[in-house]
Every structure is written in structure tokens, then in C-alpha cells.
N, C-alpha and C positions, 0 to 999 in steps of 0.2 A: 127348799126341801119339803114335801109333804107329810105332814104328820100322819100317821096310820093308825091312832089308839082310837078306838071305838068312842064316842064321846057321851054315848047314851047309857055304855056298856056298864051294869052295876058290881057284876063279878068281874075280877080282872086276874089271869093267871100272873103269879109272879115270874117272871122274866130274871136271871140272878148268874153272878159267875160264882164258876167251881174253880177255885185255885190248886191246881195241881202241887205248887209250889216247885222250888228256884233250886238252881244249883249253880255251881263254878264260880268259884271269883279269883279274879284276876288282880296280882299286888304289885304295883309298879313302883319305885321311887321317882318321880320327884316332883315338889313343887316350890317355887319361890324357897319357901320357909324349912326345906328337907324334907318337907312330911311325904309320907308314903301317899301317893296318889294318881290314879288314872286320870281322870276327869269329871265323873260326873256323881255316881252314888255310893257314898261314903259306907264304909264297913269299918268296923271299930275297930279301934287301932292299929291298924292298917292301911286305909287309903280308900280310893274310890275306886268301885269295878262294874261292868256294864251289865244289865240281868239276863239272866239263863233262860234256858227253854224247854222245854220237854215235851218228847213226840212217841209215838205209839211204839218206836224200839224199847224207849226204855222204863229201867224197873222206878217205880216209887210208889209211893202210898197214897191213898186220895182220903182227903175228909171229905165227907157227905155232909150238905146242912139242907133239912126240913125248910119247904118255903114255909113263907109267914103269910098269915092273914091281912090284905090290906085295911088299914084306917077309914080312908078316902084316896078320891083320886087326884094325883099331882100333874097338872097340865107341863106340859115338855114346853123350855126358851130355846131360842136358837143363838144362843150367847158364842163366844169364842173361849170357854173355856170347856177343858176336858180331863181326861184324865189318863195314864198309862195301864192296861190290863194286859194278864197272862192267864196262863193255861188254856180252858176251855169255856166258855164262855153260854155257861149251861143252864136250861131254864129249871131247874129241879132244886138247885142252890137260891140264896139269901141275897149276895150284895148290889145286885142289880136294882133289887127294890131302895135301897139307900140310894144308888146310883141316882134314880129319878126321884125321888124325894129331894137330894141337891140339886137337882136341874143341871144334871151333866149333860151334855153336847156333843162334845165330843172323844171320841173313843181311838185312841193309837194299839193295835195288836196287832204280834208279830205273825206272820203266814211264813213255813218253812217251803222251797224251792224244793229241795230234796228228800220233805214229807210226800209230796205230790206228785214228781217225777225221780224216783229213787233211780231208777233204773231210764235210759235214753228209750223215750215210746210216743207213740202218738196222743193227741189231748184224747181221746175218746176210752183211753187206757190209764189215764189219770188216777191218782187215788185222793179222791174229793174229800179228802179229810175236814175240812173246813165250813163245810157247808152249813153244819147247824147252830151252829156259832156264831157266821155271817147272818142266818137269817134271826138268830135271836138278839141279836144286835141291832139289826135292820126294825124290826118289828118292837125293840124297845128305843126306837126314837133314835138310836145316836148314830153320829155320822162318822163313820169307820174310815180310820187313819191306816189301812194296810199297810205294815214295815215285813219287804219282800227280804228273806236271810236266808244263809245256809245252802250256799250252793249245791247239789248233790254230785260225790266224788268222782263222778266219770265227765263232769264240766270243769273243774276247776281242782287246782292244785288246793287253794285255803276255800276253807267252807265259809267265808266272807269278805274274799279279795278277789282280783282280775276271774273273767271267765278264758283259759289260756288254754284248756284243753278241747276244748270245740266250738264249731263255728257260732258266733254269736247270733246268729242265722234261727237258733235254737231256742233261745233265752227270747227272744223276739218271739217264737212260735207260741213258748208259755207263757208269756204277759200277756199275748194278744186272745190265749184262751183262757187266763183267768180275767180276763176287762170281762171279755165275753159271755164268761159264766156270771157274771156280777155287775151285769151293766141292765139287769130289769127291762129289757126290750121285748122280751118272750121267745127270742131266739137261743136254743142251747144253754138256758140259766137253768140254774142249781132249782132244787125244789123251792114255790112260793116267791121266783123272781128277785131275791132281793139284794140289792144297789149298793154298792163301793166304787165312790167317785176319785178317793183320793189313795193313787200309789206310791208309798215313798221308796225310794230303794237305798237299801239298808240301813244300817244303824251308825253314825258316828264313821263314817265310812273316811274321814281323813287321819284314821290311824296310822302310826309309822312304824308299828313295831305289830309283829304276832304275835296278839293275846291270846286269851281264853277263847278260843272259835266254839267251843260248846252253850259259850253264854252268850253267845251274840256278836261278839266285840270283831268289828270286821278290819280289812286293810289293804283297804286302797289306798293310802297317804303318798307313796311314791309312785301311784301309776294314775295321776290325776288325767291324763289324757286317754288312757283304759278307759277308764269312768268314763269318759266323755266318750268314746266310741261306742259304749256299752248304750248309756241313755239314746242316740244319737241311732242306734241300731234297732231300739222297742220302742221309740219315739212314736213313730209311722205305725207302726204295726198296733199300738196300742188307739193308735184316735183314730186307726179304719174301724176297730173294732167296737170304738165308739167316742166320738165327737164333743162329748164332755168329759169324759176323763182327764182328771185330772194328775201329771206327773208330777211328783215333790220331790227335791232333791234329798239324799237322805240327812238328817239330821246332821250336821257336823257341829263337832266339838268346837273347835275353833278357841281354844286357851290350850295351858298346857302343851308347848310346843317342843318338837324334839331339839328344838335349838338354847331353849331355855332347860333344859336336862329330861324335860316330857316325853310325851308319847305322841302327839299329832304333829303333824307334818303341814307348816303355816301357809307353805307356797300349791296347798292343794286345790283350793278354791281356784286361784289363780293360774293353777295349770290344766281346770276342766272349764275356764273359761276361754284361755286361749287356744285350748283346742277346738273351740266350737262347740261346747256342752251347754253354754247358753241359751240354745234355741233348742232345746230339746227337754227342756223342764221347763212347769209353768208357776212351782212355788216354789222359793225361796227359804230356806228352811234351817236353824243352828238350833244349839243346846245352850242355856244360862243356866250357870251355879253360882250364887255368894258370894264363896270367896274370893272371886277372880272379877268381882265389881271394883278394884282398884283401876286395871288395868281399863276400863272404857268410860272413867269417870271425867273425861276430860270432852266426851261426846256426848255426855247426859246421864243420867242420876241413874244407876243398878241395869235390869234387862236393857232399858229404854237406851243406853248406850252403847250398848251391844250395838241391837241392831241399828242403830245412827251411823256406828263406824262401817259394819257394812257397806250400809247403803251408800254410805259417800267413797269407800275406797275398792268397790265393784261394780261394776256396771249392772246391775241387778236391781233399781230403782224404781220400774216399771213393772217386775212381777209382786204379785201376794206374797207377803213372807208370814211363814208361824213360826212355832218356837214348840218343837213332838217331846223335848224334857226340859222339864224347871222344876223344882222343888225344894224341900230341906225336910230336916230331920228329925223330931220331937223327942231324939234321948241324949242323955248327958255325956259324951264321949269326951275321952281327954285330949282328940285333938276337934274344933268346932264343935263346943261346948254347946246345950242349947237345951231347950224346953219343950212341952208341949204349945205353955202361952207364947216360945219364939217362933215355933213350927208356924201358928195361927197366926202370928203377924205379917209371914213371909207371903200365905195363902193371899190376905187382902193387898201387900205391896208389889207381888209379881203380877195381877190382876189388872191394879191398877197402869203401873206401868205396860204391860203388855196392849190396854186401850190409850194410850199415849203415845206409844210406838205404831199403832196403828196395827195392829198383829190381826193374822184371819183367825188363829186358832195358837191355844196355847194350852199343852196338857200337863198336867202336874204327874211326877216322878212320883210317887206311883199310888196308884189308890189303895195297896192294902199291904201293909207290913209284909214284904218276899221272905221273912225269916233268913235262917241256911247261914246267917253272918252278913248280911247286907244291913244296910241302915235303917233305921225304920224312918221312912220315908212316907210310907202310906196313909192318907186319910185315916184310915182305918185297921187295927190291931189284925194282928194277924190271923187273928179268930173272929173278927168280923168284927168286933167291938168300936163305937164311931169314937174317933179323938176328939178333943177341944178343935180342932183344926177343920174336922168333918163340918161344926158346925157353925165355923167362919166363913168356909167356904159356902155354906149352904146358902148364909146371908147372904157373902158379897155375888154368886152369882145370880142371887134374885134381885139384888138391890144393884149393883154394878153393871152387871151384864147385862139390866132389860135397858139403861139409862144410855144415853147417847152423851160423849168426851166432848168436851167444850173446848180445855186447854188449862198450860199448867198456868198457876199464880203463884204473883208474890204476895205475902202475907206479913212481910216484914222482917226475918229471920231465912237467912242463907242455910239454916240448919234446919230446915224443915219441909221438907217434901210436900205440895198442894196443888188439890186439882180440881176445877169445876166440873160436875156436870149435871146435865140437864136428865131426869127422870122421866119416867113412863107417861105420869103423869103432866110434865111439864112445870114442871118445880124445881130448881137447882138445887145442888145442894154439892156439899165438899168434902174431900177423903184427904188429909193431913194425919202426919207423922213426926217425928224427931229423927234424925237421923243418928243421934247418936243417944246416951245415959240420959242427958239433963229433958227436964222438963222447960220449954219455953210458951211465954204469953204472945200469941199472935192476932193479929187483925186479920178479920171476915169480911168483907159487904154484903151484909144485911144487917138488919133492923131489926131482926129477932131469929133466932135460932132454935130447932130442937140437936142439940147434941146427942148422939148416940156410942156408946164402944164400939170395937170389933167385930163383938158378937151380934150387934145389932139392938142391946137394949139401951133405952131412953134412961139418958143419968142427968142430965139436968136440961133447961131451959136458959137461953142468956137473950135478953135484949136491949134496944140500944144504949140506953141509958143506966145500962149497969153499969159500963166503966167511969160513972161520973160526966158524962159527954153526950150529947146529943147529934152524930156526925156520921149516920149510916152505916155504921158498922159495928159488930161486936167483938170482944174479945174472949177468947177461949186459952184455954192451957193445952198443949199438948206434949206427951211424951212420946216412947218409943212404940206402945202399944199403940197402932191405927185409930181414929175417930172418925164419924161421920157428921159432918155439922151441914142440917138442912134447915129451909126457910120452913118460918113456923106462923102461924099457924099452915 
């Protein structure tokens, strides 16, 4: 991807999202333990519900926030990590500036179908709602996760299940004019040309029940070979329209299953693969949440298990897989108790794991408190204020993400999560954890160490000959908060 920030440039307008803010949640019962629960983002005592969206019908209020004066300027990585955005995506607002200060990458936002074609018409009648949003996206560096929702009511019965009311002939006609608008060739693009390589189609799309369609929550879960006739119909139409676009399967939930008293439908993967929907996506794509790391722990430790199981029990081994939500929560809820300091543990272990699993891109749920009764999930307060979590993440993807994944290790202790890798620089260095309360003493290879926290700052120095031994390696203490232990000097 080409970076486009001027590099000479001394004034630089702030680029920022305007959060319109969230509405609808959806309360499902059940999970394993009774709790009230969807899938994915926790709402207080209540459950998890999938995020809302708001388009030019309807009513609500908008904060306005003043840009701010840049500092200095923050050079853009091209890491695998990103983040979830809403509303509108506006250079006149604030969080876009933190956005590139973290070295966010990449960006998942939702595009409505029947924002854009409300009514059955032709692309040239389109209402391009979208455009300035995409290109302030485009022009702030990040590489846009398109999530296509909301069918508009004269296609489809549910406004994010089967298209059953017209020919799919049509759905095909609109992906192949929005590649079109958004493919940067200088044919028929939006104003300024700018580039959306990656489509996903929709949200969590192996639901089995009809939620809240106002906030996203889609349901395909019983019509898995729909889905697959659907991808299999905009496949073609989308790579005449242009030859690197890239299609992403949407998001699926893939826990919580309606057989276990859930809401997703487990044999749905499996039934838009047997239909041939295989060859008509080229990334691979689920959702991890927390507490549903029991269940894949037998294929590798948290996310990284997920997609292991996957991989081994779909034939889907040979595309790119990401992972468009992961996240947790940083308030104290009586059901998944948690912190700000847990929120910020979770940033550096989903990271880490996600370069383990080998993931192209993995965005965290959600970068900025949705308010409305949702969890607070975001980086950042719902008034823009950064968390403890903003500024783990800031480190681990400057420190994680420029670094290339070696492999995990043993360190001596089954209770502790450890992983080599190798730096920018060419320095190794290691991201260890406890998996559970206790604090454990583990072994390194190296001779000398700078340890760091979380956060990134230097708390002490160990070398070899600290533990009384002289045998290449040192030892360190680790608890449940993340460290980073590099060769020193």
C-alpha cells in the first residue's frame, strides 16, 4: 500500500472521526454459564449485542469536536492491527489524530446497501453517501475493512439475511459499482480516487435467529448456501471490476451456537463451503471473544486457537485469514468483571496471539466507548478521552507490529504464555504472560535482558548471572500483566 502523507509537509490537517453514536441492542439468553449473551459486545447486565448504525433517515444528536494542533508528525506502519469505527468518519473531528499517533492500520466500517441504493436504480443514481469518509480514511493512511449491511427493503425480506426478493443479478450490479467507485484506477471513482481493497459481506452473518437488524446483527445462519450463492453471484462481477479486490468472508461468530442454547448456527460455515462459496472469497475471516477461550483451548492458547481449529477442521488453509472483532472491556460489570489494567492486558495478548496465528489483520472492538448501553470496549472514552489500553496499544503496535514472529517458547512453566521475536532492529526480544493470578519465575535465553511492562516502560535490567549461574540465560518473574523481556544492551 502507498503511503500518501506528504513527508516534507510541516502543517498537516487533522484527519478525525465524528461518532454519530450507537443505538439498539439486542439481549439474547444464553451462554454455557446462563448469562445473558449474544456473542460478541458485552452490555451490562445483560449480555452481548452487535453495534448499531445510523444513516441520514434517522434522528439523533451529533457532538462536534474542534481539531487539535499537531505536536509532530507520526510516520503510518503497515502492522495487522486495526480497529472498529462508526458513524462518519470526518476530518473536522479529533480521533483520527490519536488513531495515527497509535499507528492504527487498519480500519473495519460499516457501508449501508440501502443508504446507497434505497430505492432499485441504476449505479449512476446512487446516493454516494460514503465518499468523504472513504477518502478521509484513504488519505489518513488506513486500509479500509468495508462491512457491506442492510439490505435495502425492496431486495430482501431481513435487512441482513438472504437477498430473496430480487434477482441477485442486482447485488452483483452494486458491489461491482461500488469496487468501481473505490478501486483508484480513475475510472468512475468517487472524488480524489481513493482505494477499498478489502469487502467483507456482513456482519457475524452465521446468526440463527433475528436480532436487532437496526444494529447490524445479520442472519444468514440457516441459509449457508444462500450465502454462498450470494458471494458466488458478486465474486465475478467484483474482480472484472477490479483484479485486486479483495473479498472477505463476513465476520462470523463461530461460538455461541444455537445448539448449545445460542444464537449462531455452527454447521454454517460448513454449509457455504459445501456449496461452493469457497471459491468465491479470498479471506478467511471469524470473531474472538474471552470467554469462549475454553472451548479452543485444546488447539492452542486464546485467539491463536480459534483460528487453529479452523484451519484444521475447513478447508480454508490456503486463504489469508483476520479476525474484523476482538476485544474486552475496561469496566467492572457483574457479569466479566474487568479493569482498565485488564482491558490493557487483553490489547497486548490478542496482538500477540493474532502474530502467532499468522492473522493478516485483526481489529479491536471498538475504538471508542459506543455509549447507548454497550460495553465500553473502546480505546478510548466515549468522549475521546485515551484509556490505559490506548496507550498499550500504542506501544505494542509500535513495538509488536514493526517486529517479525519467530515462534512460541518454552520458558519452563505450562502457565505462561511466551513468544520470540525478532525487532526492527534485529534484536530479539520476548512477550510473556501468566495465564492465570500467580506470579511465576521463568527462564529466558539471553545473557542479559532489559525488561519492560505493558506499557512499554523499562523496570529493570536481569543478567546472567543474577540467578547465581552463569548458563545463558536469565530469569524473570512474570505475572498476569504482559512484559516484554529484550536483549540488552
Amino acid at each position: 500500500m502507498h503511503h500518501r502523507w506528504a513527508w516534507a509537509q510541516v502543517a498537516i490537517t487533522v484527519v478525525v472521526l465524528c461518532v454519530l453514536g450507537l443505538f439498539g441492542v439486542a439481549n439474547v439468553t444464553a451462554d454455557r454459564d446462563g448469562v445473558s449473551i449474544g456473542h460478541s459486545k458485552l452490555v451490562p447486565e445483560s449480555g452481548y449485542a452487535a453495534a448499531g448504525l445510523l444513516y441520514a433517515t434517522d434522528v439523533f444528536t451529533v457532538r462536534q469536536y474542534l481539531p487539535l494542533v499537531l505536536n509532530g508528525y507520526v510516520p503510518p506502519y503497515d502492522t495487522l492491527f486495526g480497529v472498529q469505527l462508526y458513524g462518519t468518519i470526518n476530518e473536522q473531528a479529533q480521533a483520527l489524530r490519536t488513531m495515527r499517533s497509535a499507528y492504527v492500520h487498519w480500519a473495519r466500517w460499516p457501508i449501508a446497501w440501502s443508504a446507497i441504493e434505497p430505492t432499485n436504480r441504476l449505479p449512476d443514481q446512487y446516493v454516494w453517501y460514503a465518499d468523504a469518509s472513504i477518502s478521509n480514511a484513504y488519505l489518513s493512511n488506513l486500509e479500509l475493512i468495508a462491512t457491506i449491511v442492510n439490505n435495502p427493503a425492496w431486495a430482501a425480506t431481513y435487512p441482513n439475511g438472504p437477498i430473496d426478493k430480487t434477482d441477485l443479478s442486482e447485488f452483483a450490479q452494486f458491489m461491482a459499482a461500488m469496487v468501481e467507485r473505490y478501486d483508484g484506477d480513475g475510472v468512475s471513482d468517487a472524488p480524489g480516487s481513493p482505494v477499498v481493497r478489502y469487502w467483507e459481506l456482513y456482519n457475524e452473518p452465521d446468526a440463527g435467529i433475528e436480532l436487532n437488524a437496526a444494529a447490524g446483527h445479520s442472519y444468514w445462519g440457516p441459509f449457508g448456501a444462500e450465502y454462498a450463492a450470494m458471494l458466488c453471484s458478486i465474486y465475478p462481477a467484483m474482480k472484472a471490476a477490479s483484479p485486486d479486490v479483495q473479498v472477505v468472508l463476513g465476520g462470523i461468530a463461530y461460538d455461541n451456537f444455537l445448539d448449545s442454547g445460542g444464537v449462531f448456527v455452527r454447521a454454517f460455515l460448513g454449509d457455504v463451503l459445501d456449496a461452493g462459496g469457497g471459491a468465491c472469497f479470498d479471506v478467511m475471516n471469524f470473531h474472538y471473544y474471552p470467554p469462549f477461550e475454553p472451548i479452543w483451548s485444546a488447539y492452542g492458547p486464546g485467539l491463536s486457537g480459534k483460528a487453529a481449529f479452523l484451519r484444521q477442521n475447513y478447508p480454508i488453509a490456503s486463504k489469508p485469514m483476520m479476525v474484523t472483532e476482538a476485544g474486552w472491556h475496561s469496566a467492572d460489570y457483574s457479569i466479566y468483571p474487568s479493569s482498565p489494567a485488564m482491558q490493557a492486558r487483553y490489547v497486548v495478548k490478542l496482538f500477540t496471539q493474532a502474530m502467532y496465528a499468522d492473522l493478516q489483520a485483526l481489529t479491536w472492538w471498538t475504538w471508542i466507548d459506543p455509549g447507548g448501553g454497550y460495553a465500553e470496549n473502546g480505546l478510548l472514552t466515549f468522549d475521546l478521552v485515551p484509556k490505559v489500553s490506548y496507550s498499550v496499544y500504542q506501544d505494542a503496535a509500535a513495538r509488536i507490529g514493526r517486529s517479525t514472529f519467530e515462534a512460541a517458547v518454552d520458558v519452563g512453566s505450562a502457565d505462561v504464555e511466551a513468544y520470540r521475536f525478532m525487532s526492527a532492529g534485529s534484536q530479539p526480544f520476548y512477550v510473556l504472560w501468566s495465564i492465570d493470578e500467580f506470579v511465576r519465575s521463568v527462564s529466558v535465553p539471553l545473557v542479559a535482558a532489559q525488561v519492560r511492562n505493558m506499557y512499554g516502560t523499562p523496570t529493570l535490567v536481569v543478567w546472567d548471572y543474577s540467578d547465581g549461574s552463569i548458563d545463558g540465560r536469565i530469569r524473570v518473574s512474570v505475572g498476569q500483566d504482559p512484559v516484554y523481556v529484550e536483549a540488552y544492551p
